[in-house]
N, C-alpha and C positions, 0 to 999 in steps of 0.2 A: 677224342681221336677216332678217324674213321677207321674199320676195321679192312681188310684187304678183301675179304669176301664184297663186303658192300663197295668198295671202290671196282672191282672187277665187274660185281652187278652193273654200277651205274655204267661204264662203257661200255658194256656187252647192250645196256639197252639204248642208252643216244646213237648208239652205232647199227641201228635198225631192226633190233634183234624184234620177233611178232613174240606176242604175248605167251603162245604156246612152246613156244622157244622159248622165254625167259622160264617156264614152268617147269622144262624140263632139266633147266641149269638147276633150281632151286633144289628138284627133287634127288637129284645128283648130288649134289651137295648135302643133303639133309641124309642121305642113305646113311647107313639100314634103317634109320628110323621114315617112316611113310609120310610126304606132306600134308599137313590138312589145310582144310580151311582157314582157321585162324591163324596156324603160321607163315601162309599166303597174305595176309595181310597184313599181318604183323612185317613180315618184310619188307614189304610194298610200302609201308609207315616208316620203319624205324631207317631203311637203306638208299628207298630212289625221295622220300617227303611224299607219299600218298595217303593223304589220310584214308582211314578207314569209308567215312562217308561219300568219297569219293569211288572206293575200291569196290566197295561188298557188293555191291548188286550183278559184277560178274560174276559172285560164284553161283548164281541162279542157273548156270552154262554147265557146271561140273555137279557129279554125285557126290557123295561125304568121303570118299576116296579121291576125288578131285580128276575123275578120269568126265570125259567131255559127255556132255547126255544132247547139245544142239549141234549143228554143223561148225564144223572147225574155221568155217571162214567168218562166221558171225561171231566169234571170238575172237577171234584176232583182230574184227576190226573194231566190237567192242572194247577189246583190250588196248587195242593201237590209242584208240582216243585217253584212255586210262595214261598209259605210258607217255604219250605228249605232253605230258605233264611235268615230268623231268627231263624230256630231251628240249624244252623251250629255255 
């Protein structure tokens, strides 16, 4: 059984949300506790079907706080190709 969170995920993301968008859903959600890394992927796996080997090399874009260290449009549109993935 899907959980409501991850069904709200997946059309928040077929429905064009940019990767730093879907970031800030997750973090929202994850409060008080802080996002990391792994549970960025961990997401990304268990909710939209991304594997990890497909996922991890964005986070080379975020610090281990997951706040952005490159330009925010070179993530979104690394991310956008990441996210194509479940909105196909």
């Amino acid at each position: 059984m899907v959980s409501k969170d991850a069904d709200d995920l997946l059309v928040f993301v077929t429905g064009g949300a940019t990767f730093l968008e879907v970031l800030e859903r997750l973090s929202a959600r994850s409060a008080p506790t802080a996002l990391t890394p792994l549970a960025v992927l961990r997401i990304l796996q268990e909710e939209l079907g991304i594997s990890f080997v497909e996922s991890r090399s964005i986070l080379e874009y975020f610090d281990s706080q997951m706040r952005p260290i490159v330009d925010v449009n070179l993530i979104n549109e690394r991310g956008g190709v990441i996210l194509r993935q479940c909105r196909s």
